[in-house]
C-alpha positions as CSV (number, residue, x, y, z in Angstrom):
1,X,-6.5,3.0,-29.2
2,X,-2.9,2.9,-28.7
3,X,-0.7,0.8,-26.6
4,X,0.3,3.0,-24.2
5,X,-3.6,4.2,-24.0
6,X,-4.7,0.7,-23.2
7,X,-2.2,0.6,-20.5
8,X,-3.9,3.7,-19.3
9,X,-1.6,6.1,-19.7
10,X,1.0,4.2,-17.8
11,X,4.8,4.5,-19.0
12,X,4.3,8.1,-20.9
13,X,7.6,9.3,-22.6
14,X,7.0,12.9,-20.5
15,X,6.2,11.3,-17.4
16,X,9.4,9.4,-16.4
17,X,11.5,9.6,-13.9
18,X,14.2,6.6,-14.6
19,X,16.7,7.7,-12.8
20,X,15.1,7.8,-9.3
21,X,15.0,3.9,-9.5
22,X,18.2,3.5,-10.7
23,X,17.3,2.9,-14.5
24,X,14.2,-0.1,-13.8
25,X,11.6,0.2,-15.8
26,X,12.7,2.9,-18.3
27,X,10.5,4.4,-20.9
28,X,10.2,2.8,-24.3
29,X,11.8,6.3,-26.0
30,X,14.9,5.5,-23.9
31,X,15.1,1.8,-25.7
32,X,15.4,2.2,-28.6
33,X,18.3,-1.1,-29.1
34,X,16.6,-3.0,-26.9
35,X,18.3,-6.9,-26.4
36,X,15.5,-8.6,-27.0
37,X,11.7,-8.4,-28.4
38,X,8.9,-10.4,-28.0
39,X,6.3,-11.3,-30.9
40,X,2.6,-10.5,-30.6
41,X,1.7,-11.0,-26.5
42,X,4.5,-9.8,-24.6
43,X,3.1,-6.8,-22.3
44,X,5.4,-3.9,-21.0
45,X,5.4,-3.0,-17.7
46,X,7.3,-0.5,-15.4
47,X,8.2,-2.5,-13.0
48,X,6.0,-5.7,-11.5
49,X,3.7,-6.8,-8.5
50,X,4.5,-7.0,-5.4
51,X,7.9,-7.0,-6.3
52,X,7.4,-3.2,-7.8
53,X,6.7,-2.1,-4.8
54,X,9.5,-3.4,-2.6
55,X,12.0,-2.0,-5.5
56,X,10.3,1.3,-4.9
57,X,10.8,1.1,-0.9
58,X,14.9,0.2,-1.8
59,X,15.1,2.7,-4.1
60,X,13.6,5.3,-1.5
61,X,15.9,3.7,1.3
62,X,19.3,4.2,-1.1
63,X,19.1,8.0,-1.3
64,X,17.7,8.9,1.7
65,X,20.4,7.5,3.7
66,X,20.8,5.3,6.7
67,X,18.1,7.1,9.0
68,X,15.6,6.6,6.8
69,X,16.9,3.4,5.5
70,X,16.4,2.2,9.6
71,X,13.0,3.9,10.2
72,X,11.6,1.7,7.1
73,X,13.2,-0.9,8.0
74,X,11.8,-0.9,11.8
75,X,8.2,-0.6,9.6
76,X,8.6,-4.1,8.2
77,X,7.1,-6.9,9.9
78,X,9.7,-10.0,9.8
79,X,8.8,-13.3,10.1
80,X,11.2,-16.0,12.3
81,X,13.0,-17.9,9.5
82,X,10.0,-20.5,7.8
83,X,12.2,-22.3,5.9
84,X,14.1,-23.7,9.4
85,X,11.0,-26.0,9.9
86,X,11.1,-28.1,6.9
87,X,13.7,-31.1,6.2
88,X,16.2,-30.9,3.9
89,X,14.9,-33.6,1.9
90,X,11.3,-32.1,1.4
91,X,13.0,-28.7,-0.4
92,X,13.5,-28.4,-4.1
93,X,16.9,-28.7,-5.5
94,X,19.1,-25.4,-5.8
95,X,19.8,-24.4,-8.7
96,X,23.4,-25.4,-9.9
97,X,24.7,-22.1,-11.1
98,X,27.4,-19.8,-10.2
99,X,24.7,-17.2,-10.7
100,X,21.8,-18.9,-9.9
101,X,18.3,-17.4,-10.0
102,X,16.6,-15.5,-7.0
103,X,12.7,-16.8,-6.3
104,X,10.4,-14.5,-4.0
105,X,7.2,-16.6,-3.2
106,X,4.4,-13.6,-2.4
107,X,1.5,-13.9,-1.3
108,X,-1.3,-11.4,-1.0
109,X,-3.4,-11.8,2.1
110,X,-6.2,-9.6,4.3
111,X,-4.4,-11.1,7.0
112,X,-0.8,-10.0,7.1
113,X,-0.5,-9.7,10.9
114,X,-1.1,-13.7,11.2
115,X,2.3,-14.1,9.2
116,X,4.0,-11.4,10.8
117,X,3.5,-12.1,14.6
118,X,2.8,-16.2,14.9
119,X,1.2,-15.7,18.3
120,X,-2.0,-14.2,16.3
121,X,-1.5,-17.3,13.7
122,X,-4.5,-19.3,13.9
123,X,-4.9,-22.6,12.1
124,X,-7.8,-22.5,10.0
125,X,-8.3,-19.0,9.8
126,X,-6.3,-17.3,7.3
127,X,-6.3,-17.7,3.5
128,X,-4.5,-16.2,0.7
129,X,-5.8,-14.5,-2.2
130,X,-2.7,-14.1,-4.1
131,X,-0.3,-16.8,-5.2
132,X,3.4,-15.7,-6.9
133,X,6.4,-16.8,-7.8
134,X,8.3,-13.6,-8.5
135,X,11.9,-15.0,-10.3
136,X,14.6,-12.6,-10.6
137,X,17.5,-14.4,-13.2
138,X,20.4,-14.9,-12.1
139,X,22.3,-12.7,-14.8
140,X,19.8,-10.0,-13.6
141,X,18.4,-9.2,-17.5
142,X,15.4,-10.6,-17.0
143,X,12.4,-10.8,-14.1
144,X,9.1,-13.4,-14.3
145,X,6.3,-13.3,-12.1
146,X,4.4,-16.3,-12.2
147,X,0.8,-16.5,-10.5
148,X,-1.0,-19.3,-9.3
149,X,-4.9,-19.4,-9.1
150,X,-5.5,-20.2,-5.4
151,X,-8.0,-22.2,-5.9
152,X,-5.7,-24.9,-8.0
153,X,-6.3,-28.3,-7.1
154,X,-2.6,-29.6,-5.4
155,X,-1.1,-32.1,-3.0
156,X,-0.5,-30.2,0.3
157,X,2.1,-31.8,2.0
158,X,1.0,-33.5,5.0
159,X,-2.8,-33.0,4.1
160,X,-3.3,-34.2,0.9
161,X,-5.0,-32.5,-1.5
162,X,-6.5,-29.2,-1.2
163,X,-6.2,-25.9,-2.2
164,X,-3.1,-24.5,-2.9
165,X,-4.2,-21.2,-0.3
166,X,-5.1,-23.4,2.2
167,X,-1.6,-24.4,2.6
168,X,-1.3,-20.7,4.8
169,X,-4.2,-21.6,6.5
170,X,-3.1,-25.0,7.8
171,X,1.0,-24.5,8.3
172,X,1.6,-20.6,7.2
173,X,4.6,-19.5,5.9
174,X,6.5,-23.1,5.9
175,X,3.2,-25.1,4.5
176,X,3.5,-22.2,1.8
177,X,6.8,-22.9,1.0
178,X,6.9,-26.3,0.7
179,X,3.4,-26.9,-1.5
180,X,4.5,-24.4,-3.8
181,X,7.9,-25.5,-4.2
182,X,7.2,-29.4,-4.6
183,X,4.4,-28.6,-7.0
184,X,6.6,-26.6,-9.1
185,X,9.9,-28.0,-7.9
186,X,11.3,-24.4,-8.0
187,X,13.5,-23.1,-5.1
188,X,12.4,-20.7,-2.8
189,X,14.7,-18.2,-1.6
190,X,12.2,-15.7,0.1
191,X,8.8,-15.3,0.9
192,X,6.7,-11.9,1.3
193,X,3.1,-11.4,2.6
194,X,1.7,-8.2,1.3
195,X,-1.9,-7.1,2.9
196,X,-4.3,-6.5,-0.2
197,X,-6.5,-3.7,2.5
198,X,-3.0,-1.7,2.9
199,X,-3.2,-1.4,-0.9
200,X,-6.3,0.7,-0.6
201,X,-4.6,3.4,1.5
202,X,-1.5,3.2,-0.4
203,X,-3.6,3.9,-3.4
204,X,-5.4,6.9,-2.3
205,X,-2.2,7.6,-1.2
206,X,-0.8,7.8,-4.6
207,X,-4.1,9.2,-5.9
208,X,-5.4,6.6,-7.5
209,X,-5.4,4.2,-10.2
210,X,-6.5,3.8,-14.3
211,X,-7.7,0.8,-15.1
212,X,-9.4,-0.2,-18.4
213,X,-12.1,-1.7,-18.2
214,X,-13.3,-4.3,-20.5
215,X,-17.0,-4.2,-19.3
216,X,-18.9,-1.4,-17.2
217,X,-19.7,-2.3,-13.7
218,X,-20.2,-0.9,-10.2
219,X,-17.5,-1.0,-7.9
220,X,-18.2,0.3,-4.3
221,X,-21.3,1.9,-5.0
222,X,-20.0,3.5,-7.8
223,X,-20.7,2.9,-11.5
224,X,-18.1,2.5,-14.1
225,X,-17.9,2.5,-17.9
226,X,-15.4,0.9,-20.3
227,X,-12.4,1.6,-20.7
228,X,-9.5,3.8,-18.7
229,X,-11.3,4.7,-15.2
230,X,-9.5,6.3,-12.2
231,X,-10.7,4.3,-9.2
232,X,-10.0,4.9,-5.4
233,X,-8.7,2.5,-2.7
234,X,-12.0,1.7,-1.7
235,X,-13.1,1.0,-5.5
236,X,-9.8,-0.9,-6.5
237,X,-10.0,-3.5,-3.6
238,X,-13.6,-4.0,-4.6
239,X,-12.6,-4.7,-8.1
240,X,-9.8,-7.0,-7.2
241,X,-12.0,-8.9,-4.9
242,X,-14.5,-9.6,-7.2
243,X,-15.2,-12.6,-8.9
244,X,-18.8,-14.2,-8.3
245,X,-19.8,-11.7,-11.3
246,X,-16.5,-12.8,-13.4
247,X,-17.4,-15.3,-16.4
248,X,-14.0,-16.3,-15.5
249,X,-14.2,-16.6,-11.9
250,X,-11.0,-17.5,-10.3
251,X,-8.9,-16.8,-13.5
252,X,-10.0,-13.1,-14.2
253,X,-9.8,-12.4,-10.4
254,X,-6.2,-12.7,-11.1
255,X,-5.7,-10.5,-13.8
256,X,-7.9,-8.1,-12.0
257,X,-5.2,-8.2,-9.0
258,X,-2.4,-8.0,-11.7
259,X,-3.4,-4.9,-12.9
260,X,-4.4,-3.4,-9.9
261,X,-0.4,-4.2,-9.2
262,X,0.9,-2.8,-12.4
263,X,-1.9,0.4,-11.8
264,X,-0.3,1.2,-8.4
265,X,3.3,1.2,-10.1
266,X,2.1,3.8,-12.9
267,X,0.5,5.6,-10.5
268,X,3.9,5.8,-8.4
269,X,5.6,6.6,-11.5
270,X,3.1,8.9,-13.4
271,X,1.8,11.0,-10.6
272,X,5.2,13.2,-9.3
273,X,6.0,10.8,-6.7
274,X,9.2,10.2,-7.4
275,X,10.4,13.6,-7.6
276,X,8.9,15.0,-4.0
277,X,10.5,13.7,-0.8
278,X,7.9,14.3,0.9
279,X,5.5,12.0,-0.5
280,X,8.2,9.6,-1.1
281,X,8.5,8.9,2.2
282,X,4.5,8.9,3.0
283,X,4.3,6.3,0.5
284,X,7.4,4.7,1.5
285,X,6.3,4.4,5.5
286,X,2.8,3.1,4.1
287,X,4.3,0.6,1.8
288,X,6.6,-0.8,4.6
289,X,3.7,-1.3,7.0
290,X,1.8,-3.6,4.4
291,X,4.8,-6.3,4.0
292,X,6.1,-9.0,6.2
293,X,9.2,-10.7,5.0
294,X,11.4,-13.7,6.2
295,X,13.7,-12.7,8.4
296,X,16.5,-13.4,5.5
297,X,15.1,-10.7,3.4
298,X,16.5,-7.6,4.5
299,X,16.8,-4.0,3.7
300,X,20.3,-4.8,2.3
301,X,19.2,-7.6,0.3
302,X,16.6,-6.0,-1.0
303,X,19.3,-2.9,-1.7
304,X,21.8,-5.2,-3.2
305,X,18.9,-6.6,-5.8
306,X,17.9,-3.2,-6.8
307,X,21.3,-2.1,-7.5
308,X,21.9,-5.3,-9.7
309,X,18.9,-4.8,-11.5
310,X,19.5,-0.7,-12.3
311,X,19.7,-2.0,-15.9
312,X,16.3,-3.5,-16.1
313,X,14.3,-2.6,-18.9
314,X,10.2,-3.0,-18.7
315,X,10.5,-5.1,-22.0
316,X,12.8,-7.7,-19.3
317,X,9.4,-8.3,-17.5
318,X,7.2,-11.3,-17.9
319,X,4.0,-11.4,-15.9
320,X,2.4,-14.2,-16.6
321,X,-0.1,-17.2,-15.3
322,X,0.1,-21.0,-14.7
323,X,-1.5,-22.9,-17.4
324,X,-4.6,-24.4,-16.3
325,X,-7.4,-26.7,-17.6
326,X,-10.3,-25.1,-16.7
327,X,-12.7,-25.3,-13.1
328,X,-13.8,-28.1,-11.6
329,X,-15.1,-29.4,-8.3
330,X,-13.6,-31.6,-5.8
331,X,-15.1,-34.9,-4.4
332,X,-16.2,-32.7,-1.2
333,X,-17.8,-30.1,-3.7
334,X,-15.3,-27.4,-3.0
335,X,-15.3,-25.1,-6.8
336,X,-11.6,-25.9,-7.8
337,X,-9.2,-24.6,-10.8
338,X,-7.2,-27.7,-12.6
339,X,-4.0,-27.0,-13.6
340,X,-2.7,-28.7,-16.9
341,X,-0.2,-30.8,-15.7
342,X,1.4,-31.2,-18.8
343,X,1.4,-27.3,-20.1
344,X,2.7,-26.8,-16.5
345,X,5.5,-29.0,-16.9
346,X,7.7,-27.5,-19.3
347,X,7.1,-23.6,-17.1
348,X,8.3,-25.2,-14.2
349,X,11.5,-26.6,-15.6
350,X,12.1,-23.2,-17.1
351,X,11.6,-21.6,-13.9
352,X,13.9,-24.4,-12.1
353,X,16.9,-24.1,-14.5
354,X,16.2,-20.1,-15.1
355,X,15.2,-20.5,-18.5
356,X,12.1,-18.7,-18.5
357,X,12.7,-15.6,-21.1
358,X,13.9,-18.8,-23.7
359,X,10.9,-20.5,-23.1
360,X,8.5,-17.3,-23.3
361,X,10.4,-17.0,-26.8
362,X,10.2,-20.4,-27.9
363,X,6.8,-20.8,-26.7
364,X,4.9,-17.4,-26.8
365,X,1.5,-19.4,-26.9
366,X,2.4,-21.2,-23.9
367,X,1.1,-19.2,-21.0
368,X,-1.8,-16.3,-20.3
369,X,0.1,-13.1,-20.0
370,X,-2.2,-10.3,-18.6
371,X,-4.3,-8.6,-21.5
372,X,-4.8,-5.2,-21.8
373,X,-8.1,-5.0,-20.8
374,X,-10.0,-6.9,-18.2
375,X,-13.8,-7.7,-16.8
């Protein structure tokens, strides 16, 4: 099987349309001197997570002019600003750089609305599924989305130590922040919550998704085979919820949301989207209804990065996972995933001084990058 077959078909020379988001995630035939190559593991992607979609949405909001640019916008839930609530001295250090590095923390939750409007917040109530740190570099050459399992073992600020989701359920956005940042001790700059049930209407909406599949199974009634299967909404958000079944519980859950991410972003790309206004903008107005941003994070912004990162080529990407030492359970019997302090270590500092694509090179055994197949 080829490469591009095990990606499912994502990233075919015939099917691009590069222009449409200003040059990100161009087709291998159109990089042919690329800057820089990685040995062995590095996977190519389009464009990444999360973070793919919002560069679609800016994209979309850039030609179609400051009418549809506002109605978007007005889509967008925002939250009040949560970094205003925690001290100075609790925050990591910024970066010192003229051209520092921009960090995104997403998370991917059933509960969007509780970050979006804080009167519906709740204390105990939500959780996240997803955990990311989506790093643009400062030069804008490179991006590097690193997930965390959330259900790593960490000191929650305040609470002492938990899960690393639980950190939304007991503070939200601001308890977010701060956990992630002094675990890592990586700046945050902005912080996204995407709704993983959105992504099954914006799915259909797209008309669905390949995956390959490492191992048959049945998704939402339906049964599967191995290898490169078109699923649904309904089938794709069973698939990344799963993980009872998984051998590697927590772990494989995560690639499973990976590539549901970097599906979704073929798809977009693959399936005439890009080159029909009309379902542009569907999928742009059902995008912008699954996201709520801090209130720093504006159409603009998010304008200003995607015109900075026009050059971006989907061998600039790095999707990758936080070294871990297995599962484990915690003195209340919660099932918990240990990170490996010192494999962690080294990743962090990268991400702190925006030194990740060195360290990927240096060190290409050093983290789990998304394979091409998954249970």
């Amino acid at each position: 099987m080829s490469d591009d077959e095990q990606r499912g078909g994502e990233d075919a020379p015939g099917d691009m349309k590069a222009d449409v988001l200003g040059g990100v995630g161009r087709s291998e035939t159109l990089d042919g001197n690329d800057r820089k190559s990685r040995s062995g593991r590095r996977w190519r992607i389009a464009l990444v997570s999360v973070l793919a979609v919002v560069l679609v949405l800016v994209a979309g909001t850039a030609v179609g002019g400051l009418w549809l640019r506002n109605r978007l916008s007005s889509n967008i839930e925002t939250i009040g600003d949560p970094f205003a609530s925690i001290a100075a001295g609790d925050r990591a250090p910024e970066q010192e750089s003229d051209s520092p590095a921009t960090n995104i923390l997403v998370l991917g939750s059933d509960s969007r609305i509780s970050a979006g409007d804080p009167s519906q917040w709740e204390a105990g109530a939500q959780r996240t599924d997803a955990i990311m740190i989506v790093q643009i570099s400062g030069d804008r050459e490179d991006v590097s989305v690193m997930s965390i399992p959330r259900d790593s073992w960490v000191d929650v600020p305040g609470y002492g130590e938990n899960k690393i989701n639980a950190a939304f359920s007991l503070g939200g956005p601001s308890l977010s922040i701060q956990t992630v940042e002094q675990l890592t001790g990586v700046r945050i700059d902005h912080f996204v919550v995407a709704d993983f049930e959105s992504f099954s209407g914006i799915t259909d909406a797209i008309g669905g998704v390949t995956l390959n599949l490492k191992n048959p199974q049945t998704l939402a009634g339906t049964e599967f085979g191995q290898g490169a299967q078109v699923l649904n909404g309904e089938q794709a958000l069973a698939y990344a919820r799963e993980r009872s079944s998984l051998p590697g519980g927590d772990f494989d859950r995560v690639n499973r949301q990976q590539a549901w991410m970097r599906a979704m972003v073929g798809a977009v790309r693959n399936n005439g989207i890009l080159s029909s206004p009309t379902k542009l903008y569907s999928l742009l107005t059902t995008v912008t209804q699954t996201l709520a941003v801090d209130e720093g994070f504006t159409i603009g912004v998010l304008q200003s990065l995607a015109v900075d990162l026009r050059g971006l080529r989907s061998t600039d990407i790095n999707f990758m996972t936080v070294p871990t030492s297995g599962a484990g359970t915690s003195a209340d019997g919660q099932s918990i995933v240990l990170l490996d302090a010192e494999a962690c270590a080294p990743l962090f500092e990268a991400f702190q001084n925006d030194e990740v694509e060195d360290f990927l090179e240096d060190n290409p055994d050093a983290v789990a990058l998304l394979p091409a197949t998954v249970n």
